[in-house]
C-alpha positions as CSV (number, residue, x, y, z in Angstrom):
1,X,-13.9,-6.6,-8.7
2,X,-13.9,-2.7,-6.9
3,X,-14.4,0.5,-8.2
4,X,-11.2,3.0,-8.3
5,X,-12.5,6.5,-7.6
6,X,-10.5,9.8,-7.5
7,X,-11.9,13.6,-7.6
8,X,-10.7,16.5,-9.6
9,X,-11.5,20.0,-9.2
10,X,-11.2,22.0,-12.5
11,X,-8.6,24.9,-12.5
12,X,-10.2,28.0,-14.9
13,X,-8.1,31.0,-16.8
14,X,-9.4,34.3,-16.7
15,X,-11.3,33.9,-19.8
16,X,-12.8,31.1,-18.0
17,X,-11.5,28.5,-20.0
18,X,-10.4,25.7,-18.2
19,X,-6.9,25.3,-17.8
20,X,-6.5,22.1,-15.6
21,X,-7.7,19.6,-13.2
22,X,-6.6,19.2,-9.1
23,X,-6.6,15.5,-8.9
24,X,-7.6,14.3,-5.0
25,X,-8.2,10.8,-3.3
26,X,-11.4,9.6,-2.9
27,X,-12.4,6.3,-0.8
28,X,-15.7,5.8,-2.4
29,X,-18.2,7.9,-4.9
30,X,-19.3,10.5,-2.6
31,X,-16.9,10.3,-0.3
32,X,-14.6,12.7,1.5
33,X,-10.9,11.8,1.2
34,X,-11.2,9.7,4.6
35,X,-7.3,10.2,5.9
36,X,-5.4,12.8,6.2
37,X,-2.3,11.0,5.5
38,X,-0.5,13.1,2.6
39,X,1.5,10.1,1.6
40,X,-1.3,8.0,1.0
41,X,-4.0,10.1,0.1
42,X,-1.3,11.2,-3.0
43,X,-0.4,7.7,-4.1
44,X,-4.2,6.2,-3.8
45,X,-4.9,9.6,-6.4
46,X,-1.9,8.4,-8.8
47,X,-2.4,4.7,-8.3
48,X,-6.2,5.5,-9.3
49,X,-6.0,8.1,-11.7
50,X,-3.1,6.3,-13.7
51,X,-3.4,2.7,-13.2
52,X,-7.6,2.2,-12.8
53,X,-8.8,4.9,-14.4
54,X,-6.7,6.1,-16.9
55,X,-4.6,9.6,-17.4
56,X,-6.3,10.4,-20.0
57,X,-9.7,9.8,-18.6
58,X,-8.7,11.4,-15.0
59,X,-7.7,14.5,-16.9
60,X,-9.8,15.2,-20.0
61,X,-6.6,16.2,-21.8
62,X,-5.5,19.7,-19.6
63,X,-2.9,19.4,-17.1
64,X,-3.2,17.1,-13.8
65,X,-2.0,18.9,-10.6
66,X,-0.8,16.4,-8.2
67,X,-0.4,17.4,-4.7
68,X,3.1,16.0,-4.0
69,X,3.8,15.8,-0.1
70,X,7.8,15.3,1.0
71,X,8.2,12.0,0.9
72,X,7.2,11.5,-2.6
73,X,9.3,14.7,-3.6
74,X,12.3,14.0,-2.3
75,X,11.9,10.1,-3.7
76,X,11.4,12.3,-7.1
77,X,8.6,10.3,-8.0
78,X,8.1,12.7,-10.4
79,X,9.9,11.1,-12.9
80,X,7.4,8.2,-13.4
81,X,4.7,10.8,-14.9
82,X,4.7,12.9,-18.2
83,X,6.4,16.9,-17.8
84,X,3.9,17.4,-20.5
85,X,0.7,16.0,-18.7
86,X,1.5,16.8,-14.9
87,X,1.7,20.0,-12.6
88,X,3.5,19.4,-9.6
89,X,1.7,20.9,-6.6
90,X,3.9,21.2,-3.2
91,X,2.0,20.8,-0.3
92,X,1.7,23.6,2.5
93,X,3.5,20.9,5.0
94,X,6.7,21.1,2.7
95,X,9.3,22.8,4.2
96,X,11.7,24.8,2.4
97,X,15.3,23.4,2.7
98,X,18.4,21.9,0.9
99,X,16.6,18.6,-0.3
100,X,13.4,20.6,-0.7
101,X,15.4,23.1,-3.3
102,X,17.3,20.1,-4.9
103,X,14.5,18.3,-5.7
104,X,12.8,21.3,-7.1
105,X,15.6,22.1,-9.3
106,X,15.8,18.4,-10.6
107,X,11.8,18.9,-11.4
108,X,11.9,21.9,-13.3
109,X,14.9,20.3,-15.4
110,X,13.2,17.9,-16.7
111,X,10.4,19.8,-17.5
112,X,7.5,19.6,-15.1
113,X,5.2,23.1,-13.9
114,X,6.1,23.6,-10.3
115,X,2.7,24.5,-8.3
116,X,3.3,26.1,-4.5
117,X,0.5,26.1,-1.8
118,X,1.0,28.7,-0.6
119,X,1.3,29.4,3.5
120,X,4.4,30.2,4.8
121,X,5.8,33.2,4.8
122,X,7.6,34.6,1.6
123,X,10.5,34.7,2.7
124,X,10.8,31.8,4.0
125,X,10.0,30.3,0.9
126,X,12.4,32.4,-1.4
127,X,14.6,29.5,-3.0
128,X,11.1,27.9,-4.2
129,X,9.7,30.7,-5.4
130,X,12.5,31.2,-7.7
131,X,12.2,27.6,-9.3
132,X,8.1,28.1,-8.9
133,X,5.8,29.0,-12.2
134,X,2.7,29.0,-9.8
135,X,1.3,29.6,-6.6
136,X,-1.4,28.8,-5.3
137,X,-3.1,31.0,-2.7
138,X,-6.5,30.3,-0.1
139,X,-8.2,33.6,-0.8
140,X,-11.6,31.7,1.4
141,X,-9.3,32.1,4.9
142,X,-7.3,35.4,4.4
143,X,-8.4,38.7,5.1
144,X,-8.5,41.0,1.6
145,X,-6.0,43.5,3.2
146,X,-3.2,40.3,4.4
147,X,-4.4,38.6,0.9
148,X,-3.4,42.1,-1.1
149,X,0.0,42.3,0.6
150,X,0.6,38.7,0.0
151,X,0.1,39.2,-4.0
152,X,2.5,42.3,-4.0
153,X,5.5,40.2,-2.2
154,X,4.7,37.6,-4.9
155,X,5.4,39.9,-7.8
156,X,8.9,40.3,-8.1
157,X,8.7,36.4,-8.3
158,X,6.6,36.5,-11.9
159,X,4.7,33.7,-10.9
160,X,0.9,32.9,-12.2
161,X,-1.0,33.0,-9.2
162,X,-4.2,30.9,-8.5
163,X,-6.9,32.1,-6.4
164,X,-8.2,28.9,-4.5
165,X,-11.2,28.1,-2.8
166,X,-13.5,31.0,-4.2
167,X,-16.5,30.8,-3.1
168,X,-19.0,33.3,-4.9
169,X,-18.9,36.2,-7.1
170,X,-17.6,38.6,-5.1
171,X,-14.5,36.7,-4.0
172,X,-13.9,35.9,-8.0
173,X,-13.8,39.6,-9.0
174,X,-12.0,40.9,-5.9
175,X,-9.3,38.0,-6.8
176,X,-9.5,39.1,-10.9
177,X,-8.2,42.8,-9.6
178,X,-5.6,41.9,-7.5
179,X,-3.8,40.1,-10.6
180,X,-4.7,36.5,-9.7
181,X,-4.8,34.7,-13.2
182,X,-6.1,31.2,-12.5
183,X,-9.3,30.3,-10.4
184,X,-10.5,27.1,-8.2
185,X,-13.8,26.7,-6.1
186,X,-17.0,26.3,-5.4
187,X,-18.3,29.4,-7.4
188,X,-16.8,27.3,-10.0
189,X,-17.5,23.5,-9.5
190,X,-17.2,21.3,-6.5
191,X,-14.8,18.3,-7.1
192,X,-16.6,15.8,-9.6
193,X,-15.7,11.8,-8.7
194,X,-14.7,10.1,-11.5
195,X,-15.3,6.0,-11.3
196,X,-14.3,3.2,-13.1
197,X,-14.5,-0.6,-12.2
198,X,-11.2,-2.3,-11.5
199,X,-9.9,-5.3,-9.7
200,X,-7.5,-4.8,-7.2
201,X,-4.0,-5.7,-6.9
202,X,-2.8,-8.2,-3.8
203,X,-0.4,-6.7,-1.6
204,X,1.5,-9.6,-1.2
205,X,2.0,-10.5,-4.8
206,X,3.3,-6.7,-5.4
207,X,5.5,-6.5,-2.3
208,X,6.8,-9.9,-3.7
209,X,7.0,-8.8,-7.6
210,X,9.4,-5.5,-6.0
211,X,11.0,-7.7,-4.4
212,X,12.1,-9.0,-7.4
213,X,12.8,-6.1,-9.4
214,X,15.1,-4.9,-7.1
215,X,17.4,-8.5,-6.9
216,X,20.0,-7.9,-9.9
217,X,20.2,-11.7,-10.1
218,X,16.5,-11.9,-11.4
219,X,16.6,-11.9,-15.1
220,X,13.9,-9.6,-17.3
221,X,12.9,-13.4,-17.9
222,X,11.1,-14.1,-14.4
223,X,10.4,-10.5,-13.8
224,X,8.2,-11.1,-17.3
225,X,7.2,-14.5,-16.0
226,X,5.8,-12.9,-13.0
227,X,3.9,-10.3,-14.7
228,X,2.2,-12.7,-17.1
229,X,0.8,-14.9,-13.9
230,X,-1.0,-11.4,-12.9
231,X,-3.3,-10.3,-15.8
232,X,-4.5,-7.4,-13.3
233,X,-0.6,-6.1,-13.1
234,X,0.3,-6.9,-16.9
235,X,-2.5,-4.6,-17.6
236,X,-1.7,-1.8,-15.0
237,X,2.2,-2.7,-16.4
238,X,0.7,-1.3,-20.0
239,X,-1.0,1.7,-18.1
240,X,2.4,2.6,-16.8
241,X,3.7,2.7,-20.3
242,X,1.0,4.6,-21.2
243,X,1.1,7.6,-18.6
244,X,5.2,8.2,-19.0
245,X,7.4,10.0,-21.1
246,X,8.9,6.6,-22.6
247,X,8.8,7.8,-26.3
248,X,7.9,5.1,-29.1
249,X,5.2,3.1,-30.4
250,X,3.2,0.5,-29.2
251,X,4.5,-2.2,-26.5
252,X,4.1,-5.6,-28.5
253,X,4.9,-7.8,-25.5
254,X,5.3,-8.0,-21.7
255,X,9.4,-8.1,-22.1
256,X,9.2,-4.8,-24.3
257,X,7.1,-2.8,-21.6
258,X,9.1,-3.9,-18.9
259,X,12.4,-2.5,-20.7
260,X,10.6,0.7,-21.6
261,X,9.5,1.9,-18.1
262,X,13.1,0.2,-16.4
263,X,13.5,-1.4,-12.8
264,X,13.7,1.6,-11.1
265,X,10.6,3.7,-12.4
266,X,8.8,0.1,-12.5
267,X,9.6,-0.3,-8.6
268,X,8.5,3.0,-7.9
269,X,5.2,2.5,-9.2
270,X,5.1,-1.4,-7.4
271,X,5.7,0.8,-4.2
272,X,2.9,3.5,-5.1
273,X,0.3,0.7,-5.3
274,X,1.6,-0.7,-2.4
275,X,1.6,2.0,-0.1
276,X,-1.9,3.0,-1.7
277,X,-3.1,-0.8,0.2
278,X,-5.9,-1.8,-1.7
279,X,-7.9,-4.9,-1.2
280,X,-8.0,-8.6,-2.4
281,X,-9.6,-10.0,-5.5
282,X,-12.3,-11.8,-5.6
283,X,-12.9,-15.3,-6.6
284,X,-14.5,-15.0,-9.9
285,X,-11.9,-12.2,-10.6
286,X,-9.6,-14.9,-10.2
287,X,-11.0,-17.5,-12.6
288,X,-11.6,-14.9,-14.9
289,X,-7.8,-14.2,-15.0
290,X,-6.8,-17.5,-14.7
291,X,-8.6,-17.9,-18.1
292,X,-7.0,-14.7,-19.6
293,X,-4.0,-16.4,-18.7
294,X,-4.8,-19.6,-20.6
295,X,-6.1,-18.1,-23.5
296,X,-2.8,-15.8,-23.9
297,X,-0.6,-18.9,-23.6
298,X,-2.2,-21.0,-25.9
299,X,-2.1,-18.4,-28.8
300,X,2.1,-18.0,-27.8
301,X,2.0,-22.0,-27.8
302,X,0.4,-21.9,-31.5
303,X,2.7,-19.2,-32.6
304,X,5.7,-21.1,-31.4
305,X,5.1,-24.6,-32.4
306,X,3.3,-23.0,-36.7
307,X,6.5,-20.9,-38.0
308,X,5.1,-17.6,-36.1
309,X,7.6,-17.8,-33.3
310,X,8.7,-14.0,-33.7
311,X,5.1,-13.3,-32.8
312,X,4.9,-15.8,-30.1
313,X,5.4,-12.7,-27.4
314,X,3.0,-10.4,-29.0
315,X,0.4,-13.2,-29.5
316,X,0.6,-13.7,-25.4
317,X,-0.5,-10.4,-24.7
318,X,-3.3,-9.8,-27.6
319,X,-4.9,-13.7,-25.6
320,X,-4.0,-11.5,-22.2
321,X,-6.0,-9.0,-22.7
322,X,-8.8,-10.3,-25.2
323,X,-10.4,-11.2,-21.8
324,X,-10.2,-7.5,-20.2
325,X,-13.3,-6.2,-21.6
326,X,-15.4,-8.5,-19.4
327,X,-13.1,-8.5,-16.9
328,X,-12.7,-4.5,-16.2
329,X,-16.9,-4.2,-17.7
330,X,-15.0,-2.2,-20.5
331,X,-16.2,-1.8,-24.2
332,X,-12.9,-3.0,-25.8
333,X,-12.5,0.8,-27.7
334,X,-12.7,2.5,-24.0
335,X,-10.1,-0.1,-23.0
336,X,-7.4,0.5,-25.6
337,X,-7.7,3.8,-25.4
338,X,-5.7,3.5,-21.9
339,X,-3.1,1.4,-23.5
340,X,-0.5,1.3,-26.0
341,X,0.2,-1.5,-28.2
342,X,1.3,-2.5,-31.4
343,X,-0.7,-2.2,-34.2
344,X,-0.9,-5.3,-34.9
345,X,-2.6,-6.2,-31.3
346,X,-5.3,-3.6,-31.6
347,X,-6.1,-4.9,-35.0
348,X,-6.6,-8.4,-33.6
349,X,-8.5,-6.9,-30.3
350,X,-11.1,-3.9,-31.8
351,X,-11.4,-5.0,-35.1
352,X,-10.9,-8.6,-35.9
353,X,-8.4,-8.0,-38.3
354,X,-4.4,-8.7,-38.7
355,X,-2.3,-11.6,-39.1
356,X,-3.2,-12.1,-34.9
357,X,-6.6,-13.0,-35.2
358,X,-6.7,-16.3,-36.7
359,X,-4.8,-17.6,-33.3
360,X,-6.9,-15.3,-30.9
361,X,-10.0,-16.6,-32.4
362,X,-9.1,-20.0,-32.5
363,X,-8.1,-19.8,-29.0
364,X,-11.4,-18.0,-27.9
365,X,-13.5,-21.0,-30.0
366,X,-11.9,-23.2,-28.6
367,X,-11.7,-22.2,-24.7
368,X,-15.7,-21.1,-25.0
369,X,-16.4,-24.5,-26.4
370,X,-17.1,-23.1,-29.7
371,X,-16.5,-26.5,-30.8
372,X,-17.9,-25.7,-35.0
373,X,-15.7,-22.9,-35.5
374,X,-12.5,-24.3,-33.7
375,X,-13.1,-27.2,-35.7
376,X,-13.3,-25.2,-39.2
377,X,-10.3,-22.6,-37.9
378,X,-8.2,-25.6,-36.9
379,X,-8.3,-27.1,-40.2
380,X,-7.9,-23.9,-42.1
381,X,-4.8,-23.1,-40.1
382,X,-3.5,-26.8,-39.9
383,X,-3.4,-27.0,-36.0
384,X,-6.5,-28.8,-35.3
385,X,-4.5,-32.2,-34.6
386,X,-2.2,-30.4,-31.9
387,X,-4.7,-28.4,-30.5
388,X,-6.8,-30.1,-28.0
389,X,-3.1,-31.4,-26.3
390,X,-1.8,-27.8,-26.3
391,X,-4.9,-26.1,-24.7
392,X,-4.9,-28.8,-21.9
393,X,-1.0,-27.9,-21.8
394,X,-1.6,-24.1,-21.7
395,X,-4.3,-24.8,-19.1
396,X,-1.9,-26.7,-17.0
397,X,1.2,-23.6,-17.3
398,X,-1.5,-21.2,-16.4
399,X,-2.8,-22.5,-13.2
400,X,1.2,-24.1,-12.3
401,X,2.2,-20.5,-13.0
402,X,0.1,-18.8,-10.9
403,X,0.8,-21.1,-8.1
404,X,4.5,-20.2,-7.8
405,X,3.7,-16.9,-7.4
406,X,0.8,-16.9,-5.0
């Protein structure tokens, strides 16, 4: 178990409403960002902000501006995130050429707010500034005379123009009459860290898991077979669903999720957290999810082998993540919240409700040593025969399963 941290500085209107959040890489809770590698210091921020934390947490709502550096534009990683959630930020260090323009033009077509640092000089930057609805502008390190002329080049452009790194009172108003409309600094509010616990990924079992998405002679079958041996990248698999613009209603199983996001996006994101290299689980973590593991396959082996086969995929996944409370430290409201599934699943998860909680209780009894109430479940259900063969046979599958993939 680690903590994922990211920052974000809010972004205000000129009724000082706030209009957005800059969303930066932090290391640690009072931190600085620690590298000055664009690359990872952006996919550490999305990796953090989408999979650990949660979009919807990491954002309050308002727009996220993600400060894209080249690499990551050009890649058009932009298309694993929402248009309707995310503002694209170029960084200064992007320079402005055919790719550049191409990629830009692909991002505004399906939607997104283009964001420009601004630092170069105008024209230079012409073709961008014609697909740009923002720029953003240092008003801290320019003079008020070179900061004035820069505004009046911008005009003929019609772009909203953000005055960042404003510092006091004096540097708001001057920025308010020279027609800059959004606002960013430390007059304002200093970037707030925003925690939450979460247990790491392994860099070999991702590198391995793209590895796989990328073979066209692996089946969804073992790509789903993988996932479901990794509780930690099941759940981040739902988080994925979550933050993109996949459409539709609530992922009742492993297979679904996988077909929603699609190999591509879904290797992106495997190469986002992979590049973003964050550490090793711990050995409780592991028993912990070795157990999720257990408990999701005996309520699929229940469903399968009692006439509830159809559910079979969906009862996996409500057992998966019926241990994720205690293993993220997460209220179970807080954690559905950053997932979608059926209804069905959160039924059986928040409320203990739904045709899915018979088998996830039974399950839970059972595994906890609840020996009364698996006993009095089994027999209402007519399982209790079968079930001390099956749990040692979902015990078995789990630890065999994640074996292979270690």
């Amino acid at each position: 178990m680690s903590d994922a941290f990211i920052a974000r500085q809010p972004i205000f209107d000129r009724d000082q409403r706030l209009s957005g959040y800059e969303l930066l890489h932090r290391p640690a809770a009072g931190a600085a960002a620690g590298t000055t590698d664009e690359l990872r210091m952006t996919c550490a921020a999305l990796v953090n902000s989408v999979l650990a934390i949660g979009i919807d947490r990491s954002s309050g709502g308002v727009s996220a501006w993600v400060n894209f550096p080249r690499e990551l534009l050009l890649e058009r990683d932009f298309e694993l995130l929402d248009p309707e959630r995310y503002t694209i930020n170029l960084l200064e260090s992007v320079t402005c050429d055919d790719d550049t323009i191409a990629a830009c033009q692909a991002l505004r077509d399906r939607g997104f707010t283009l964001a420009l640092t601004g630092g170069a000089a105008i024209e230079d930057l012409d073709p961008l500034l014609r697909l740009a609805q923002i720029v953003k502008l240092d008003v801290r390190s320019r003079p008020p005379d070179q900061l004035g002329r820069m505004v009046e080049g911008l005009r003929p452009y019609n772009v909203r123009l953000v005055a960042d790194k404003v510092d006091d009172a004096a540097t708001y108003k001057r920025s308010r009459t020279l027609g800059f409309s959004m606002f960013q600094g430390p007059y304002f509010s200093a970037p707030e860290v925003v925690g939450r616990r979460d247990i790491p990924t392994s860099s070999v079992g991702v590198a391995r898991l793209m590895n796989r998405v990328l073979d066209q002679k692996s089946h969804d079958r073992e790509l789903e077979a993988a996932f479901r041996a990794d509780p930690v990248l099941s759940f981040k698999l739902l988080r994925i669903v979550n933050s993109a613009a996949v459409g539709g209603g609530g992922v009742e199983s492993i297979q679904q999720a996988i077909r929603l996001i699609g190999r591509s996006a879904l290797h992106r994101w495997l190469s986002l957290m992979l590049v973003s290299s964050v550490p090793g689980k711990t050995g409780v973590d592991e028993e912990l999810m070795l157990t999720s593991i257990e408990r999701g396959r005996l309520c699929e082996m229940m469903a399968q082998r009692s006439g509830r086969a159809a559910a079979a995929s969906s009862l996996f996944l409500t057992g998966l993540l019926s241990r994720f409370d205690a293993i993220l430290g997460l209220a179970m409201p807080d954690l559905l919240k950053s997932v979608r599934v059926t209804p069905e699943v959160e039924a059986a998860l928040l409320r203990q409700d739904g045709p899915y909680t018979p088998f996830l209780e039974l399950a839970a009894s059972y595994g906890s040593g609840a020996w009364d109430r698996a006993t009095e479940l089994g027999n209402q259900m007519g399982l209790l025969d079968e079930l001390p063969g099956w749990a040692s046979e979902a015990s078995i599958w789990a630890r065999e399963l994640v074996l292979s993939v270690s």
